[in-house]
C-alpha positions in Angstrom: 133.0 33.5 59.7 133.6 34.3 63.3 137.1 34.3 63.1 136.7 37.2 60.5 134.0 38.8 62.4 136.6 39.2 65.8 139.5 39.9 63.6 137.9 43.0 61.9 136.6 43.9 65.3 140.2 43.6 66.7 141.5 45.3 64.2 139.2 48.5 63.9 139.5 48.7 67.9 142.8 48.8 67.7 142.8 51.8 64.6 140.9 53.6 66.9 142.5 53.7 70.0 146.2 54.4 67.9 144.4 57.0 66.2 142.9 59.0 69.2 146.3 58.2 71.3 148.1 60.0 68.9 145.5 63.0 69.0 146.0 63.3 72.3 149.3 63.8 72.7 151.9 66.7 73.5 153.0 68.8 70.6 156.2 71.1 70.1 156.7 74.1 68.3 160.5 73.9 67.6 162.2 77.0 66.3 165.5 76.4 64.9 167.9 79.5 64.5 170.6 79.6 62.5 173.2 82.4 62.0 175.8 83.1 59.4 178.0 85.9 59.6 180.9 86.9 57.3 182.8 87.4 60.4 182.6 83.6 61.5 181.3 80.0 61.2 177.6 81.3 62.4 175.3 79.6 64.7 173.0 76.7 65.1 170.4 76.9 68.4 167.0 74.9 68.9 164.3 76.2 71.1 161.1 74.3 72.1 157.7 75.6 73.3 155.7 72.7 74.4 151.8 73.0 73.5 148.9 70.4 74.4 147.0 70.1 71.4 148.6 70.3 67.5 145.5 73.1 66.7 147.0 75.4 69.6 151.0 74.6 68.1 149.7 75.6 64.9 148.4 78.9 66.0 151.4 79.6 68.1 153.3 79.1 64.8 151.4 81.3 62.8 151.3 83.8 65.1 155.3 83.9 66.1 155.8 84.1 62.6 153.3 87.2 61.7 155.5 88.8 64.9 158.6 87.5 63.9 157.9 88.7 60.3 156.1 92.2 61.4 158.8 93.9 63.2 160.1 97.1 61.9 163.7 96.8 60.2 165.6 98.8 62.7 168.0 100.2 60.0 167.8 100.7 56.0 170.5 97.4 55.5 168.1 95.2 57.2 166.0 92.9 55.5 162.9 90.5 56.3 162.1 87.5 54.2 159.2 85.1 54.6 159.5 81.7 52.9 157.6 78.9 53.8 157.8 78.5 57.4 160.7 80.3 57.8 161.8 84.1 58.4 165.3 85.5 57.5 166.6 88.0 58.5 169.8 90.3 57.2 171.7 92.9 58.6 175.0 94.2 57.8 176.4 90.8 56.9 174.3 88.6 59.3 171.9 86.2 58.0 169.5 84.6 60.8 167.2 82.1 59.5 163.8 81.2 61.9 162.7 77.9 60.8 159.2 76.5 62.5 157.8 73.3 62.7 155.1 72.1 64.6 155.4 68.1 65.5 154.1 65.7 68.0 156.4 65.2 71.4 157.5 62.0 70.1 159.2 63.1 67.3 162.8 64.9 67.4 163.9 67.0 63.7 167.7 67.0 65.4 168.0 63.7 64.4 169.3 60.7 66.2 171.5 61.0 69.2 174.7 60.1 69.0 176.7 58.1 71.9 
């Protein structure tokens, strides 16, 4: 019965210190543009904006989107889209497409690293 008693303990200390671990750390806003044109191939470009606290990445997502999303098309043949968690944009055959995510420092959406 003690055995059980210490192992549940163990256990439930160590939920609780993964759990606020994780909590605590760094999170990334990562925007990932990509470009097509009918011109050429198009482009692919990640940018990171490192944020302490997954509440504040969150905002920072929201509110890059509503600014992303609220600027004035700057001709008639421009068009903005909102889908999701992403914002495309067209303009005389260029599509760029914003694509937000909000995840903990640990994890990379590139995928793995080649060698």
């Amino acid at each position: 019965m003690m055995q059980t008693t210490q192992a549940l303990l163990t256990t439930l200390t160590l939920l609780a210190l993964a759990s606020s671990a994780f909590a605590e750390c760094a999170w990334v806003l990562w925007t990932h543009i990509e470009t097509a044109s009918d011109r050429n191939q198009g482009g692919d470009e990640w940018v990171l904006t490192g944020v302490p606290h997954a509440a504040d990445c969150y905002a920072s997502l929201k509110a890059t989107m509503k600014a992303q999303a609220g600027d004035k098309p700057q001709s008639s043949d421009e068009s903005i889209q909102v889908a999701g968690n992403a914002v495309v944009r067209g303009s005389r055959g260029t599509i760029t497409t914003y694509t937000y995510s909000c995840l903990p420092d640990t994890i990379d959406p590139r995928g793995p690293k080649g060698k």
